[in-house]
N, C-alpha and C positions, 0 to 999 in steps of 0.2 A: 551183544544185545543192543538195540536201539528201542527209541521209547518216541512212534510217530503221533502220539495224543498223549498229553498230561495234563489234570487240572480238572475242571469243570466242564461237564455237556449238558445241553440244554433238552430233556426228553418232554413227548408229547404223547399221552393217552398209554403212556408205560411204555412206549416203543423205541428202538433206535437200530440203526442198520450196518451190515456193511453191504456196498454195492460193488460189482466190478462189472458190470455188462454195460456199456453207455445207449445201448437198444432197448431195453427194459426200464421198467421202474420200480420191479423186485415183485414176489410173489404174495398172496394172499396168506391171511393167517395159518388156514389149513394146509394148503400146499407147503408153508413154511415147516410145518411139526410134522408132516403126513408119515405116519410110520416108524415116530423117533417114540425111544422111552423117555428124554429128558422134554421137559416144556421151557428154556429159557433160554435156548441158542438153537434156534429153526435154521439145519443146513442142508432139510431134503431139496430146494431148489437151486441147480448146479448155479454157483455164481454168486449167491447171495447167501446174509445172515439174517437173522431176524433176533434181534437181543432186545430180551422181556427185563424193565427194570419195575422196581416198587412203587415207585415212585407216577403217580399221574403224570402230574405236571409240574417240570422247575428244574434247577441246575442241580446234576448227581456227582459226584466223583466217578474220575470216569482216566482209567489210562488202556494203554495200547503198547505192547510189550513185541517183535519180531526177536525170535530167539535162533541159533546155531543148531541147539538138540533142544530136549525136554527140560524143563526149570523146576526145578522142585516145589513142592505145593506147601505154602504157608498155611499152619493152620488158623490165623487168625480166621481167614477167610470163613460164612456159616456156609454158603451153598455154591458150590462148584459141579459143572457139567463139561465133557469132552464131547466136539464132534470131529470132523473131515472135512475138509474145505479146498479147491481148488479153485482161483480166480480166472473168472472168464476173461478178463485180456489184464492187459497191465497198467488198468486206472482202479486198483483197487480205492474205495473211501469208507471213509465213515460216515455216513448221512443221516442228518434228523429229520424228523416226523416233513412230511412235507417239502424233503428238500431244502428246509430251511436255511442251512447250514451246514457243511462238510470241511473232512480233514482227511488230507490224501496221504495211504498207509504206502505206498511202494510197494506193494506186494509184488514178487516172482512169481510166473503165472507154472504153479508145481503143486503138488500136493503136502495139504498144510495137515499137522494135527491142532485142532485150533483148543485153548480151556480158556473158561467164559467162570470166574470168581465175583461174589457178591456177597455185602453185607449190609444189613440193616434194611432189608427187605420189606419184612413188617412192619418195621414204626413208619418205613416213610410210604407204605400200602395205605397205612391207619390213618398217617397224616393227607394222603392224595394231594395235596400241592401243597408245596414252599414256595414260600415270598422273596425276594431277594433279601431282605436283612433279617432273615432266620437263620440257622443254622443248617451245616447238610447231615441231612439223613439218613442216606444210602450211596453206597460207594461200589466199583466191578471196575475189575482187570479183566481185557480180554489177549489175550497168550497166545503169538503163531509160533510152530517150528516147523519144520521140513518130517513129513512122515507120510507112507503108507496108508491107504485109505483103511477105516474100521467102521465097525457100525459105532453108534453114540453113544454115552456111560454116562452113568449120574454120581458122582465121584464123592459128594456128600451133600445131604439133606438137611435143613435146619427149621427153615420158616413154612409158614401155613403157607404162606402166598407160593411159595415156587413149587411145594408139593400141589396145589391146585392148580398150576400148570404144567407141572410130572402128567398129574391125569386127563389133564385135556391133549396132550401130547397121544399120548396113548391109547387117547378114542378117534382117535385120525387112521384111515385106512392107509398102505403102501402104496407112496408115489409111485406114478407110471415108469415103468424099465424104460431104457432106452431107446428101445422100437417102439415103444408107446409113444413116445412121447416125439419121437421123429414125425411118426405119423399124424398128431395132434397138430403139429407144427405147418406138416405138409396142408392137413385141411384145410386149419388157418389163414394159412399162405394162394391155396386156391379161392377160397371163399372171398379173400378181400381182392384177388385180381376179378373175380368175378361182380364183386358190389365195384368194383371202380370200371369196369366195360360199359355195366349196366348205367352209372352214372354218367359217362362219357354219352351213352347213346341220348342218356333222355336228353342230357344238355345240350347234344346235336340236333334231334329231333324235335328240341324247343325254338331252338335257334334258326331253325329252318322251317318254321310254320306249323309244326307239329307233323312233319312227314321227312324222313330220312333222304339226305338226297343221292342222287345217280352219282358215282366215280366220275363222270362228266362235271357234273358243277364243283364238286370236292376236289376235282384240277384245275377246273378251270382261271381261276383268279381273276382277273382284271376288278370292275366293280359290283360283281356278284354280292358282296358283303352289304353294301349301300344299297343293290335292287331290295335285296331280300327285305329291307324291315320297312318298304312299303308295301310289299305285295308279296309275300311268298308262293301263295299258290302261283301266279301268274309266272313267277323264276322257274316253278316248275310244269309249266305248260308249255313254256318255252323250249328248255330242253328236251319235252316228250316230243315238240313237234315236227323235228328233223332239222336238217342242213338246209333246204329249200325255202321251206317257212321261214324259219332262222334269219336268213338272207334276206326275204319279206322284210320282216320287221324290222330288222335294221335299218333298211332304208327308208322304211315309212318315219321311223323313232326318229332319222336324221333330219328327213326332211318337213315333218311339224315342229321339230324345233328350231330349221333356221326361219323356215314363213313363221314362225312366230315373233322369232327376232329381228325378223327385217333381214336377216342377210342374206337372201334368197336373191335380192336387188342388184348384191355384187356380183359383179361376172366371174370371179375367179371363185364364188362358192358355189352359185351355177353348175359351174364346168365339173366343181367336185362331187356336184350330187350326181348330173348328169355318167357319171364314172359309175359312180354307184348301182345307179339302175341299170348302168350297161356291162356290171361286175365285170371293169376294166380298173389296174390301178389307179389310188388316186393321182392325181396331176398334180405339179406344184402350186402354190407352197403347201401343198396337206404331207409331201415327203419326207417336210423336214417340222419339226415338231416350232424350234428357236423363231423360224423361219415365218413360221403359219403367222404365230403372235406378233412378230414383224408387222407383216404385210397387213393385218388387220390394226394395228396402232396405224400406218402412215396412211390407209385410204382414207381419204377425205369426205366418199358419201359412208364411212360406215356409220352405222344405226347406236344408240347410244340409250337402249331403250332400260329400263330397270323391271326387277321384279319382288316378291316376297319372298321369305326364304321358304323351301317345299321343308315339310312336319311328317314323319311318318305316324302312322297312328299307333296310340297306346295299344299293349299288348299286354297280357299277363305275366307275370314276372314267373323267374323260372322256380318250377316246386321238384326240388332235387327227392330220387326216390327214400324212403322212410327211414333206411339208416344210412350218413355218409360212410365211402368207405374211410380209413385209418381215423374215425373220431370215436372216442371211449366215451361212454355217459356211465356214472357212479351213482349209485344209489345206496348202499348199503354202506355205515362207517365198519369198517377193519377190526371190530374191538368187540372180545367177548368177558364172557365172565365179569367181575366186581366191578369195570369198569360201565359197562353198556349201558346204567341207569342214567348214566349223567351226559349218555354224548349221541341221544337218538339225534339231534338236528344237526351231526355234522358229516361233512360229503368222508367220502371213504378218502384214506392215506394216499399222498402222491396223488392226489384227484389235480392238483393244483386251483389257481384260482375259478377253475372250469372251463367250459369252452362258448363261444359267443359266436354268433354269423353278423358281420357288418355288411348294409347292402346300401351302397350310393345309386342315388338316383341323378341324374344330370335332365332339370327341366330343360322345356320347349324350348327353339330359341325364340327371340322376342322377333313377333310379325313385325312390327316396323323398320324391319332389319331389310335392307335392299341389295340387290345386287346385278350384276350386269348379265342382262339376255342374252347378247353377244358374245362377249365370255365363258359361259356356261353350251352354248349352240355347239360352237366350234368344234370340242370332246364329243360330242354326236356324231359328227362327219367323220373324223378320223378311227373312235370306234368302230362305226360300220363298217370302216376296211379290215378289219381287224383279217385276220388269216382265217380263226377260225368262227367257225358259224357260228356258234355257242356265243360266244366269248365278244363276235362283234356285237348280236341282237343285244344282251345284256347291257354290254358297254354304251350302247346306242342311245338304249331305253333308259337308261338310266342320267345320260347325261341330259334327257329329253325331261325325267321329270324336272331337274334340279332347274332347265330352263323355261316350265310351265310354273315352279313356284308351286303358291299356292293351288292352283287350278289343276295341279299335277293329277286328280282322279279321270280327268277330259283324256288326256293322253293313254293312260293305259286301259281306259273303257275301248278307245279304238286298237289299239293293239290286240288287246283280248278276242274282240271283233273277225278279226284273222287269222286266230288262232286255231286247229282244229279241237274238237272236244275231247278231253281226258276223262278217260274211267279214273275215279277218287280212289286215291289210297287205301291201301286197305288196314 
């Protein structure tokens, strides 16, 4: 015999537990009795215990006993109950109210016959909490061995209080069989992959302007992510408008951001836009990425022009649909009977401290922030070459806002301009 708890535990609102499933947080009062005759060791939900002391609130006598076979029953003990107990994996514990505090019993994950002994039930009911430098009041053993499953037994009655959980035991209907309760699980399990698609989509479809987009832009990458939170619809005009158009505007997106930067002047960007319109590769140095940034540090007429930095515009933040999926809201505390007068304003057991949404916001950056035209032009050109249509307009467009700056509404008013018309989403 081992003895994995001895001493003093610390119960809250008469409750304390064993747990062994680390997926769970243990079952509801009723699911805990559903079907049993005893009310003071809840083992209809496979995995857990639900042990009723007298005691409200404060430290009970309290040990934990793992036995060979069955151990003989002391009669000091006033009220004693047997149930069946099999531990869902092998972290069996003991857990107080809340999680607060646990003691790991080692359970063999086997079938247990479990006896749950208590005494002094009623005075420490009458008293409902001890203080630390009062005396203890109520005291329970609870007793594994290795045994065959049985139904539950009330092995002896003493006090008011546990016969008035005999009877709330007893007006608990039978837990779900097996197949019930697979099936419960299955729904479960469908319904939150279903709340988390549904979540996924609005968070896509927020993200994206409020319209889902093509498997084209969902591939396409480059800087689709940066067009999008200036303009989404126009992202998605883009891609409705073919490979041709596409082509269009890339080169138009290139070539109002180097005439905007001056580097239209140089003849080696010139020759790269010239390429562009003639949807021939581009020529060096646009082959080589090191190269390009080279050749524009050493020329000696490049432009040297500055801008503001481009703002996309505020949007509404995102309003996820009405329940997340995998988040619990508690409303109801766990506790019936002589205790419920006193604990209507506390969240239910294992609620923990609740759950909170934290949302950062990251302001604007600061307009007096400058940056170089030149710089920003360049990603224009070599976007536009890009391979694919899609992917160059974008990359085009986008490096075209970042080199209008501020002024970046001018540019995509003429893009748009180009664009054929889209029937709106529906």
């Amino acid at each position: 015999m081992r003895r994995p708890v001895e001493g003093e535990v610390f119960v809250h609102y008469g409750q304390i537990y064993v747990e062994s499933d680390p997926d769970t947080v243990g079952p509801d009062l009723d699911e805990a009795f559903a079907g049993q005759s005893g009310g003071l060791c809840g083992a209809a939900t496979p995995g857990s215990l639900w042990l009723t002391t007298g005691l409200h609130t404060g430290d009970v006598g309290f040990t934990v006993e793992v036995h060979e076979e069955p151990p003989p029953l002391d009669p000091q003990w006033e009220d004693v109950v047997e149930v069946s107990f099999r531990p869902a994996s092998a972290e069996s514990q003991l857990v107080q109210w809340a999680g607060e505090d646990m003691w790991e019993l080692h359970l063999e994950v086997t079938d247990y016959r479990v006896r749950y002994c208590a005494r002094g039930m009623d005075e420490a009911n009458r008293k409902d909490t001890r203080l630390d430098s009062e005396p203890q009041l109520d005291c329970y053993l609870l007793q594994f061995w290795p045994a065959p499953p049985e139904a539950d037994r009330i092995l002896k009655q003493t006090s008011k209080i546990a016969a008035y959980w005999h009877g709330f035991a007893r007006e608990q209907p039978p837990p779900p069989t097996p197949a019930e309760r697979a099936e419960a699980e299955l729904r479960e399990r469908l319904e939150k992959e279903r709340a988390e698609r549904e979540h996924q989509l609005a968070y896509e479809r927020w993200e994206w302007g409020g319209q889902l987009p093509s498997e084209a832009l969902r591939a396409v990458q480059g800087n689709v992510s940066g067009l999008v939170r200036f303009d989404p619809s126009l992202v998605h005009a883009i891609d409705a408008a073919g490979p041709e158009v596409q082509r269009t505007v890339a080169v138009l997106a290139a070539r109002r951001a180097c005439e905007l930067s001056g580097l239209t002047a140089l003849g080696w960007v010139a020759d790269g836009l010239a390429a562009l319109e003639e949807r021939r590769p581009l020529p060096p140095p646009f082959d080589d990425w090191d190269r390009m940034w080279r050749t524009l540090s050493d020329d000696p007429h490049a432009p040297d022009g500055t801008v503001g930095e481009a703002v996309p515009p505020e949007r509404p933040p995102f309003q996820p649909p009405t329940e997340r999926p995998g988040v619990q809201t508690w409303s109801e505390p766990q506790v019936i009977g002589p205790a419920t007068a006193v604990i209507a304003e506390v969240p239910k057991r294992r609620a923990g401290a609740g759950s909170a949404t934290m949302a950062v916001t990251i302001g604007a950056p600061e307009r007096s922030q400058r940056i170089s035209q030149p710089h920003m032009a360049l990603p224009a050109v070599t976007g536009a070459g890009e391979a694919d249509p899609l992917r160059a307009a974008l990359d085009a467009v986008f490096a075209g806002v970042v080199t209008y700056g501020e002024d970046y509404p001018r540019l995509l008013e003429e893009v748009r301009s180009v664009l054929p018309p889209v029937d709106p989403a529906p």
